[in-house]
C-alpha positions in Angstrom: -87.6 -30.6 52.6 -86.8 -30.4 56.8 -83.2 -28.6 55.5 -84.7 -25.1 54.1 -87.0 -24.8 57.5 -84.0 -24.8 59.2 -83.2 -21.1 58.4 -85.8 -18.3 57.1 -86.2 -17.0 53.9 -84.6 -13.8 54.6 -81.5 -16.1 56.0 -81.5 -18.0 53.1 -81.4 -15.0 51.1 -78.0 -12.9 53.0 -76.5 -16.6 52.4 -77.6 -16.6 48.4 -76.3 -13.0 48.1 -73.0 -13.3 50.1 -72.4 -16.6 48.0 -73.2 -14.8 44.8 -69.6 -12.8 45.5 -67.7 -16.0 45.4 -69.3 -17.3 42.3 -67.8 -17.6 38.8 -69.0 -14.7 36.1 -69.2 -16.6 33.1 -71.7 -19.1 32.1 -68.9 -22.1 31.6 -66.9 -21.1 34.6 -70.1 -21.3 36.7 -70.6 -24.7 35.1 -67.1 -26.0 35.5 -68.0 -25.0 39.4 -70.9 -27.2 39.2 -69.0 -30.7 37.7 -66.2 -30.0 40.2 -68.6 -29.8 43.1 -70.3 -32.9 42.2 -66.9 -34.9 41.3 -66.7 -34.8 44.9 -69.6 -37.3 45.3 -68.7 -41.1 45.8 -71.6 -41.4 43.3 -70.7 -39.0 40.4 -70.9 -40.5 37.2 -72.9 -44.0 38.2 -76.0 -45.1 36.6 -78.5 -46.2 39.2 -81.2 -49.1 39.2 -83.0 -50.4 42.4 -82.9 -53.8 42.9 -83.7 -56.7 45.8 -80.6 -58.8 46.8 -81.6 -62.5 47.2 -79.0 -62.5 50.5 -80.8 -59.5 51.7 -84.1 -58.9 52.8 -84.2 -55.0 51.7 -84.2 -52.8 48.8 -80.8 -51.5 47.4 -80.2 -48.4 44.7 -77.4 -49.9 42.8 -75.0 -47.8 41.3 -72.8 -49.0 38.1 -69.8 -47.3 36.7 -66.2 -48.4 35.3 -65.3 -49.6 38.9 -67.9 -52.1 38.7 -71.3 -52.6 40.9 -72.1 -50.6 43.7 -74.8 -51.4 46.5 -75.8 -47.7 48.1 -77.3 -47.6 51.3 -78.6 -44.3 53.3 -77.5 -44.0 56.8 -77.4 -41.1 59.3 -79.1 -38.9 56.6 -76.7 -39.6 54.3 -76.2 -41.6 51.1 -72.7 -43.8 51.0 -71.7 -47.1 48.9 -72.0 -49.7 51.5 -70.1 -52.5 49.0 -68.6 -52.5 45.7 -68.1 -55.8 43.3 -65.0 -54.9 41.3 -65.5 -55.9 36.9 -62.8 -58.1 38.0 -64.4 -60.4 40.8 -67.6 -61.0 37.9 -67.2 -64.1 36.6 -70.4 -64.6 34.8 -73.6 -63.0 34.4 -76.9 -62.8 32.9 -80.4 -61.3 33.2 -83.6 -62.4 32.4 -86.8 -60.4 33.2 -87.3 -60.9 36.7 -83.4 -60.8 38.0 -80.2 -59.6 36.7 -77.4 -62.6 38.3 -73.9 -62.7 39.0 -71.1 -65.2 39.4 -68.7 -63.7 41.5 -65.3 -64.6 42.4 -64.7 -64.6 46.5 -62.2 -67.0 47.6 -63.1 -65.7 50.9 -66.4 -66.6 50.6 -65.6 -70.4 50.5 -67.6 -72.7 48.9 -69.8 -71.2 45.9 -74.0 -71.4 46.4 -75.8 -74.4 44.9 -76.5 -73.9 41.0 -79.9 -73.9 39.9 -79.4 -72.8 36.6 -76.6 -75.3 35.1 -73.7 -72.6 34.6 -70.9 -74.8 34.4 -70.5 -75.8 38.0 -69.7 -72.3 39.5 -72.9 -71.2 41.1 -74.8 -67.6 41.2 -74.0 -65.8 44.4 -76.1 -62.9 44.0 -79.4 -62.6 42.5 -80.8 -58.7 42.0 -84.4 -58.9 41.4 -85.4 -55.9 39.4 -87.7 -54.7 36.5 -84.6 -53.1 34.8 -82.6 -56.7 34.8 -82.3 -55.9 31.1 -80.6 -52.4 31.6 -78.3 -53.2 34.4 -77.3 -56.2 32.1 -76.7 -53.7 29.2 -74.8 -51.3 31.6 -72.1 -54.2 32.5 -71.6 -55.2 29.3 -70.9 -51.7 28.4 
């Protein structure tokens, strides 16, 4: 990785050692350092799937936890959650092996996509072509 060349080993080792003095003693303390550092993450605690949005003409790692669905995106070197669909905007959806779909609830949005697979009238507005269709289903429903 580009970030270790950026300092030398013996840098790298004067910051291990100086950091080592700030560091928790016990086992569990060092581990309740760890969580808390990674709590700080927008991502902590999602499951993630990658996936091909049928509005989109790019790859997405989506990210699920009990906020709902998250599209991630990397930019400037950096990973951030570029849109979120809340549990609550889901109206229906459904996977089959190919694509994992969802109904969602925009009344921004307008008018609701054409149906081409007879779910009551309210069409699909996102498609998420995956392998794991079957687990991101799963992962909702949880």
């Amino acid at each position: 990785a580009d970030w270790r060349r950026k300092k030398s080993p013996e840098d790298w080792a004067r910051v291990a050692s100086s950091a080592g003095d700030k560091l928790p003693r016990t086992e569990a303390k060092l581990i309740d350092k760890y969580v808390e550092v990674c709590k700080r993450s927008e991502v902590y605690g999602m499951t993630f799937f990658y996936a091909r949005r049928n509005d989109a003409n790019e790859d997405f790692l989506v990210g699920i936890d009990h906020n709902g669905i998250h599209f991630i995106s990397k930019k400037d070197g950096k990973t951030r959650v570029s849109e979120t669909v809340p549990y609550s905007k889901i109206i229906k959806y459904g996977a089959t092996v190919e694509y994992f779909w969802m109904n969602i609830d925009d009344k921004s949005a307008g008018k609701k996509k054409s149906n081409p697979f007879g779910l009551g009238g309210q069409g699909v507005n996102m498609l998420l072509y995956t392998l794991q269709s079957w687990e991101l289903y799963e992962q909702v429903f949880d």
